[in-house]
N, C-alpha and C positions, 0 to 999 in steps of 0.2 A: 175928883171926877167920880163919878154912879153910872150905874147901869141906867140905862132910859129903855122902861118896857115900848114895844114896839109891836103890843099884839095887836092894836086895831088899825095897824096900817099890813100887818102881816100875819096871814091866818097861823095857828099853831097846828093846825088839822093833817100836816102835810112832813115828811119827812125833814129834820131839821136840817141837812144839807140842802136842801131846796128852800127852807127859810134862808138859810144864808146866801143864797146865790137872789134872792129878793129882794133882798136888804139892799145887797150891795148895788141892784141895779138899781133900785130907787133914788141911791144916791149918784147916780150916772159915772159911776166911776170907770176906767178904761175897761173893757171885757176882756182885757186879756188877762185878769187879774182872777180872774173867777172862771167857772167852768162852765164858762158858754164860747162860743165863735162868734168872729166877725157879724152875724147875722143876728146876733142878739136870740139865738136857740141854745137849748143846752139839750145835752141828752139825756134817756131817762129810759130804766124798765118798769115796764108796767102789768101788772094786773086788771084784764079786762073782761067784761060780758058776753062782745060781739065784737070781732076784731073790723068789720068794716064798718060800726058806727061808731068806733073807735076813730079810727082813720079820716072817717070826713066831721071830725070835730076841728072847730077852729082852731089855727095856730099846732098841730100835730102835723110832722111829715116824717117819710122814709121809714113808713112803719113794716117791721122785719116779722110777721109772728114765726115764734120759737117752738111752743109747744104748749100741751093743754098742763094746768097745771093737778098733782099728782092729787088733789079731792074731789077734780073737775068742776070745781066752780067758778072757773074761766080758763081764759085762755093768757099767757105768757112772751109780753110783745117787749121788741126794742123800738125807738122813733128817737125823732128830736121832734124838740119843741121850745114854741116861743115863749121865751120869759116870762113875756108879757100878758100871756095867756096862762101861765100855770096855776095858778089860783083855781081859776072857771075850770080848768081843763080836769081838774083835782074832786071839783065837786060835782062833777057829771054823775048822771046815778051811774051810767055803765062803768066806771071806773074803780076798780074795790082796791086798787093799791098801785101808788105813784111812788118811784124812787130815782134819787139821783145817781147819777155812776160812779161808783169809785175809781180811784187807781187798784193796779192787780203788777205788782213787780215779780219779778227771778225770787227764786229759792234756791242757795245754791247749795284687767286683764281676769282683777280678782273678781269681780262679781259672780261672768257665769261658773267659774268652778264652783264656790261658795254656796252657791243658793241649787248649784246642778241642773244647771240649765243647757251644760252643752251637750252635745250628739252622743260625747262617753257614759254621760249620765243617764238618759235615760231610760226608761223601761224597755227590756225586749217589745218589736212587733209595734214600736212607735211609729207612725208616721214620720220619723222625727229629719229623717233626706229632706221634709219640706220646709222647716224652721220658719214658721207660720205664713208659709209660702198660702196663697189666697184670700189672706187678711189682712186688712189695713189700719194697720197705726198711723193715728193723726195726732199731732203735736201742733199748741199753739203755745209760741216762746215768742224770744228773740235770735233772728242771726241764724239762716239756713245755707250754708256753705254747701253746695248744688254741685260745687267743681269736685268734692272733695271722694277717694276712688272708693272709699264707703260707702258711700252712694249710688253706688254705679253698677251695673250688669258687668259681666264678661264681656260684652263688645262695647263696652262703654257708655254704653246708654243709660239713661237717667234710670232710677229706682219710685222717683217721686210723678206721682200721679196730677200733682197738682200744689202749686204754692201760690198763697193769696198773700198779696203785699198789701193788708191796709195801710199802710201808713203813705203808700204810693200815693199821688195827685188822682184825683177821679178820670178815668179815661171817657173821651165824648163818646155817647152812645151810647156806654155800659148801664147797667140797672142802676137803680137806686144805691147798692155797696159801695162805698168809696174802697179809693184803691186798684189795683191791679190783678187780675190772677193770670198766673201763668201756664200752659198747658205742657203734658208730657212733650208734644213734639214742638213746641216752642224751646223749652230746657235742650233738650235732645239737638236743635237747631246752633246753640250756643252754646253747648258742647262740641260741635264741631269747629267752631270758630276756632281762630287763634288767641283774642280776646274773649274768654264767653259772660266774665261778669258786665262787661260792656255792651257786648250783643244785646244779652235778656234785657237789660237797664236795672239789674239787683244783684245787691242792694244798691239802690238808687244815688248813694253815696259815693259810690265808685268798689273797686273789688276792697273783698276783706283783710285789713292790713294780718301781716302774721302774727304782732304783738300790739292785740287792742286796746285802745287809750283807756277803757276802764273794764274794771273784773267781771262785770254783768251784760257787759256792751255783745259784740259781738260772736262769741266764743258758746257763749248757755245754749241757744237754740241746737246749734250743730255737735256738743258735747251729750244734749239730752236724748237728742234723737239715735246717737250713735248706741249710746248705753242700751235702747230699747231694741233697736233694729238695726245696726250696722253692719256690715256682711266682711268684715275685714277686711275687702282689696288691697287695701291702702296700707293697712297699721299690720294687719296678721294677727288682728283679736278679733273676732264677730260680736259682734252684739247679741241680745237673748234670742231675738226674731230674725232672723239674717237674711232670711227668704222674704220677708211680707211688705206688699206696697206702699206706700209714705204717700201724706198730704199735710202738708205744712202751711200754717196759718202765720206769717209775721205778724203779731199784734200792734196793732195802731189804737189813738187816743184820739176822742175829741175834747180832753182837758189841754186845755195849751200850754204848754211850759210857761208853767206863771206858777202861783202860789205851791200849788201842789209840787212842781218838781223843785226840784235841785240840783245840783253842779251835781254832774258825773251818775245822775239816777236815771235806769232806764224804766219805761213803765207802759203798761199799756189802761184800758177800763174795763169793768164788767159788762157796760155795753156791749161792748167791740168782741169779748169773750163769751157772750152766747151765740152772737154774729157769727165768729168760727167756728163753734162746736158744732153751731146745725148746718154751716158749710161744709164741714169733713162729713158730717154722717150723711148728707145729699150726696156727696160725691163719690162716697161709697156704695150707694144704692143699695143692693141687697147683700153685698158681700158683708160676712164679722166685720166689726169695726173695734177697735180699742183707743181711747184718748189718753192724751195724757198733759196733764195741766200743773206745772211745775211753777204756781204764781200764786198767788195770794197776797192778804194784806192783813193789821190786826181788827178791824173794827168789828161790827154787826152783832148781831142778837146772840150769835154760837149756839142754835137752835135746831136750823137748819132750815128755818121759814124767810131767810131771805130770798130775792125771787129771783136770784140766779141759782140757787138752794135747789124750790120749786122747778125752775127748770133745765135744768141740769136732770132730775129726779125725770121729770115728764117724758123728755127723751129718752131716759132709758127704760122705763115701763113701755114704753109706744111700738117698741119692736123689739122680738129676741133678740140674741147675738152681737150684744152692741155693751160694751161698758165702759166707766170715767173713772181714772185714777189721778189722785191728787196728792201733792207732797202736802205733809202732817204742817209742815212750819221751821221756823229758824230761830222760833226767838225763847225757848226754856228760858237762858238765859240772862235775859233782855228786861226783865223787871216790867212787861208791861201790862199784867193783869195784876187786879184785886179784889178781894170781893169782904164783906162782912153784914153787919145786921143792924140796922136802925133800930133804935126804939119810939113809941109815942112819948113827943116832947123831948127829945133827947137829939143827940147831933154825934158824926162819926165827919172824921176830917181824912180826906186824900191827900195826901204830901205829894204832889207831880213835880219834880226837878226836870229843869230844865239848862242845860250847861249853857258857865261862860262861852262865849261865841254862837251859839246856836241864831242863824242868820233864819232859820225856816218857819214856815207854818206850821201850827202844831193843834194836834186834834185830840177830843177825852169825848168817851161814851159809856154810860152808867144806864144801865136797864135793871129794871127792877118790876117788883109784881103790880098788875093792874087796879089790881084793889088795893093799894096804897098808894099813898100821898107823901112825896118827898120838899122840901123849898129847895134849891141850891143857890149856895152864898159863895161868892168866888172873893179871895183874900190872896193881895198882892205879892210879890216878896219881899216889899218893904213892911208889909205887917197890916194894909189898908183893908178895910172891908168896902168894896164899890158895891156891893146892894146883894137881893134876894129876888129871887126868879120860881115863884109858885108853878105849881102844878096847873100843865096849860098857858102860860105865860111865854114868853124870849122879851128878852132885851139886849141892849146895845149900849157896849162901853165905846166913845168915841172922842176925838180931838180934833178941834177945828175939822170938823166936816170930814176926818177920816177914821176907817171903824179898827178900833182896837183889840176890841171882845168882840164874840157876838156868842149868846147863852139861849137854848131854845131847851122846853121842859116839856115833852111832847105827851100827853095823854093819849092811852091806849092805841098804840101801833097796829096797821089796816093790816100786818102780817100774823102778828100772834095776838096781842090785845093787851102786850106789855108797856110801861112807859118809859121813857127814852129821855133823857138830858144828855144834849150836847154842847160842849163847851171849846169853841174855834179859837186861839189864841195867833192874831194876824202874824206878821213880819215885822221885824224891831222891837221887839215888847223886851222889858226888863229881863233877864235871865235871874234864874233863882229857884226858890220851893215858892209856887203857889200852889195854895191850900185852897181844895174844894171840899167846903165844907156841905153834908149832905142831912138837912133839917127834919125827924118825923114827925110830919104836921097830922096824917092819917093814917096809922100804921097796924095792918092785920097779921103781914106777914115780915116783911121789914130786910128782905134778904137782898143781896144788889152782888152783879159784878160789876165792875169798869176796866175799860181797857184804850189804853193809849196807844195813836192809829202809827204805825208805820212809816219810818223818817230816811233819812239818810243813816246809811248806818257812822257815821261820824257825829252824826245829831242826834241820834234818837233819844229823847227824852223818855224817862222812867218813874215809877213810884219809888219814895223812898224803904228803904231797905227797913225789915227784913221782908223779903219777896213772896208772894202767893206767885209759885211758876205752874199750878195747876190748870185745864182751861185756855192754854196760850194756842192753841189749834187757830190755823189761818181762817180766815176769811169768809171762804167758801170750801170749809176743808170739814162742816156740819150737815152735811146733807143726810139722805136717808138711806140713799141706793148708791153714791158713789163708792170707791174702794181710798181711803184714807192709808199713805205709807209713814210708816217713823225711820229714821235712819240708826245704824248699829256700823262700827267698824271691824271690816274682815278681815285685815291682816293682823288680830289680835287673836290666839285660838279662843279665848272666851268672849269673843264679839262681845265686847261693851256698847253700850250705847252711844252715839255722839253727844257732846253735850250739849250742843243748840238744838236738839230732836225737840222738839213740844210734846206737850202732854194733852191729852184728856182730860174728864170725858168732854162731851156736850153741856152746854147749859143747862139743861133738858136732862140731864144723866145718861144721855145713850154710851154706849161703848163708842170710842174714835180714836187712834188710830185702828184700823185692823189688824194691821200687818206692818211689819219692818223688814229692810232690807237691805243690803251695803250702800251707804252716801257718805261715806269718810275716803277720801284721798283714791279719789273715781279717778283713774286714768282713761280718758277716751277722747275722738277728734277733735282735734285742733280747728279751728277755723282761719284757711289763707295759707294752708300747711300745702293740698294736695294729699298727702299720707302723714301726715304728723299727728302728735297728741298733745293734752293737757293735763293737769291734774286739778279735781274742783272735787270739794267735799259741801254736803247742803241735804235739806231732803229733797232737792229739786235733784239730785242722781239718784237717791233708792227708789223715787217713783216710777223713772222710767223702768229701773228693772223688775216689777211687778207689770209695765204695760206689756213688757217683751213674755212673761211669762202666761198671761192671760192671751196674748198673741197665739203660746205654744196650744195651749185652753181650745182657743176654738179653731186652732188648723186640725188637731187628733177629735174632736168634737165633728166636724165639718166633715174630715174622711173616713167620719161610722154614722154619717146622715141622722148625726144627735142635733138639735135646737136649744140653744140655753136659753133661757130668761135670765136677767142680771140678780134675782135673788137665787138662784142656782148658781151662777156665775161667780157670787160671796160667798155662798154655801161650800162650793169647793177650796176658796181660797183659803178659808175657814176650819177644813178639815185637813189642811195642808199645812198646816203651819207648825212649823218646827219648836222644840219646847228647850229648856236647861241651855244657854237664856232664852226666853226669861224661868228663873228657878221654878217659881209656883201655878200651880194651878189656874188656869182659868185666864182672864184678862188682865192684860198691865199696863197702864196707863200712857205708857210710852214705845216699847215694845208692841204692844196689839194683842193678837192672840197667838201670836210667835213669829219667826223668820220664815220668809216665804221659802216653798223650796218646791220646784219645776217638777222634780222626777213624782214627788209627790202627788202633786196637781195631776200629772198629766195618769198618772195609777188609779186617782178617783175617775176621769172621765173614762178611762178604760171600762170600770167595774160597772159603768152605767152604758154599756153594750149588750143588749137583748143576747141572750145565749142559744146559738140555735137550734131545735128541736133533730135529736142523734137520730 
């Protein structure tokens, strides 16, 4: 069998996961297969001119705009759209950049003494009785245990201001969001009950078992949020922010449990993920807000020009007092980045193993510089060469009418103006090392990373050894403005680092992580407990304790009538950060620019109190 090019039935102009979702519908195969819905739409972020000539272009609906993006040369919208339209829809001139959604999964007593976050910590003349009492931390996870007494006031009333269930069935009459949201005094309503996960109807599943069928299932959401803000009714540990009000986003997907998932994987998209950022920061209105997004995945550019990147970045320029923290990643470890150097006329080979059993789909992304020219030759693991795929090209390895490959070598990307080979490895394909072999046919500079997307962690396929773990930063964990955490273990006196913490920098070289914080063996609420706990280590727990910190940020900010901007808002985090570890000077790759620490932070916003006149 060969690769069979397929550029003049499929433009190359277009993000290669939307060449693949083209293919596949060309060949009318079942849509649940690929990441569209029943209605033959998929979903998609986009970069546009004018968001309402955007919107009344054929085939686009449910368009969300996000925010402007951070050079303002347009605006930063979610929609679905029809398949069958994406081509047209791509070359509109108002359209400067189309992308498909990815998946965005989990990352998974001690902390606040550790970093001195609690009440004994901090500075004389704090605010600190408020423990970011009038700001609100929003959290988009999985799994918001509502009942649980960490959540709850002294009269029992709800702490959360608002939780959106997308993944809920659409309710008649609601806007355009799919899904559910639910109001304080709805919650507050089913808290009274004697059933209340019944009452509210969430999670829609029935209430949350106390020992969930999988690690990431239900238990992360209510474990992350406790970490950042939970007031300890229940357990007798507060969270960073004990005081500050909650709005919780259950992330939902419009990729259907098909290719993408897997047995016991929870996940949500990047669509669905700008959807709640800019519903928590609406719902906060003018109050601080702090996010905290404990998800990611490994693919993208690691630039920071993806256009959940952009806007992500957009919202937080667009109003003070508002910032996004993100966990660094899980995969150091995990062998899934590489990088090296083509030459002209010469060839560099990827080893990608792939394990006996591995039943999933499997994804490779290799960016390189715009001003060179790579071929990619994809070689089996019985040793076959099926073909070459030039610059600007895809083709398609297939059998009887089903796609086996599918290789797209995308020229100059509408985000940065890099070029892109992607290479889709379906369901059933042989297990073994396939070699992509990476050809310099025009080569000025010749430098590449690649990186292998994110699997089950029983699956996940890797490059062969020995490992480039530099660079392994999630997803959306490259921005510009966001705050990036690494994880370090505290009950070690010389906090080591975890060893699934990722590394830096950026593609780009910027400094990423920032900052590190305890995500080793997090003890915090259980979900289905009532007052019980868990234990989960990941960077998806040191983030939250950087949101609960920045929480403390802007309650002592907020009651000396200071305004931050989010590059003040890093600027402090920045000068807060604890040193020896990391030993040396300056930045570390995995650490950041040291351990976060409260008492600290909250001594900088102090010192930035006008003095007044004796």
């Amino acid at each position: 069998m060969r690769l069979k090019k397929t550029t003049e039935q499929i433009s190359t102009n277009i993000d290669p996961r939307l060449q693949r979702i083209i293919e596949q519908s060309q060949r009318e195969v079942d849509t649940r297969t690929f990441e569209t819905d029943a209605e033959s739409k998929v979903s998609v972020i986009a970069k546009v001119k004018d968001v309402e000539a955007w919107s009344a272009l054929a085939g686009v609906h449910q368009t969300n705009d996000i925010s402007i993006a951070p050079d303002k040369s347009g605006r930063i919208v979610t929609s679905k759209v029809s398949v069958n339209e994406l081509e047209n829809i791509r070359q509109s001139p108002g359209v400067l950049s189309l992308k498909a959604t990815r998946p965005v999964k989990p990352l998974l007593n001690k902390t606040t003494e550790e970093i001195e976050a609690g009440s004994d910590f901090l500075p004389p003349g704090t605010a600190k009785e408020h423990g970011g009492e009038g700001i609100v931390v929003g959290l988009v996870d999985y799994g918001c245990d509502f009942v649980h007494q960490n959540f709850r006031n002294q009269d029992n009333s709800t702490r959360i201001l608002a939780l959106w269930d997308q993944g809920d069935e659409k309710v008649t009459g609601s806007s355009d969001q799919n899904g559910r949201v639910f109001t304080r005094d709805e919650i507050n309503d089913a808290l009274n009950s004697p059933q209340p996960y019944e009452a509210l109807g969430y999670p829609e599943s029935g209430p949350f078992p106390s020992n969930p069928p999988t690690p990431n299932g239900y238990v992360h959401g209510t474990h992350v949020m406790d970490i950042a803000a939970g007031n300890g009714s229940g357990t007798g540990i507060p969270g960073v922010a004990p005081n500050a009000d909650l709005v919780f986003v259950e992330l939902g997907s419009d990729i259907p449990r098909g290719v993408e998932d897997v047995v016991n994987s929870m996940f949500g998209d990047s669509k669905k993920l700008l959807d709640a950022v800019k519903f928590i920061f609406d719902a906060a209105g003018e109050s601080p807000c702090v996010i905290n997004l404990s998800l990611g995945t490994n693919g993208g550019p690691h630039d920071g020009t993806t256009l959940v990147e952009q806007a992500i970045d957009g919202l937080l320029i667009e109003k003070p007092n508002r910032a996004i923290v993100i966990a660094a990643a899980n995969s150091y470890n995990d062998g899934i980045h590489a990088e090296g150097t083509v030459r002209q006329g010469d060839s560099v080979d990827l080893h990608w193993q792939v394990e006996n059993g591995d039943f999933t789909f499997n994804e490779l992304e290799v960016w390189y510089n715009g001003e060179d020219e790579f071929a990619v030759e994809i070689i089996t693991p019985d040793g076959d060469s099926v073909g070459k795929i030039q610059l600007g090209e895809n083709g398609v390895l297939d059998d009887k009418g089903e796609t086996l490959v599918f290789v797209a070598n995308r020229k100059s990307d509408s985000t940065n103006g890099d070029n892109e080979i992607g290479v889709f490895l379906e369901r059933g394909l042989p297990t073994g090392t396939w070699i992509i072999r990476l050809h310099g046919t025009k080569v000025n500079h010749g430098v590449f990373h690649a990186w292998i997307e994110r699997d089950h962690p029983d699956f996940q396929s890797s490059f062969a050894p020995p490992h480039d773990n530099t660079h392994t930063l999630g997803s959306i964990s490259c921005g510009h403005k966001s705050i990036v955490v690494g994880s370090y273990d505290a009950h070690v006196p010389n906090a080591p680092l975890s060893s699934f913490s990722s590394a830096g920098p950026t593609r780009d070289g910027r400094q990423k992580p920032e900052i590190s914080a305890p995500g080793h063996k997090v003890i915090a609420a259980a979900s289905g407990t009532l007052n019980g706990t868990t234990q989960k280590s990941g960077t998806s727990m040191a983030a939250p304790a950087v949101t609960g910190v920045i929480a403390l940020m802007l309650a002592e900010a907020q009651a000396n009538d200071i305004s931050l901007t989010i590059d003040q808002i890093r600027d402090i985090i920045a000068q807060a950060a604890r040193r020896n570890p990391p030993a040396d000077e300056g930045w570390d790759d995995r650490y950041g620019l040291g351990r976060i620490d409260a008492s600290k932070v909250i001594k900088v916003v102090k010192e930035m109190v006008p003095v007044s006149p004796s």
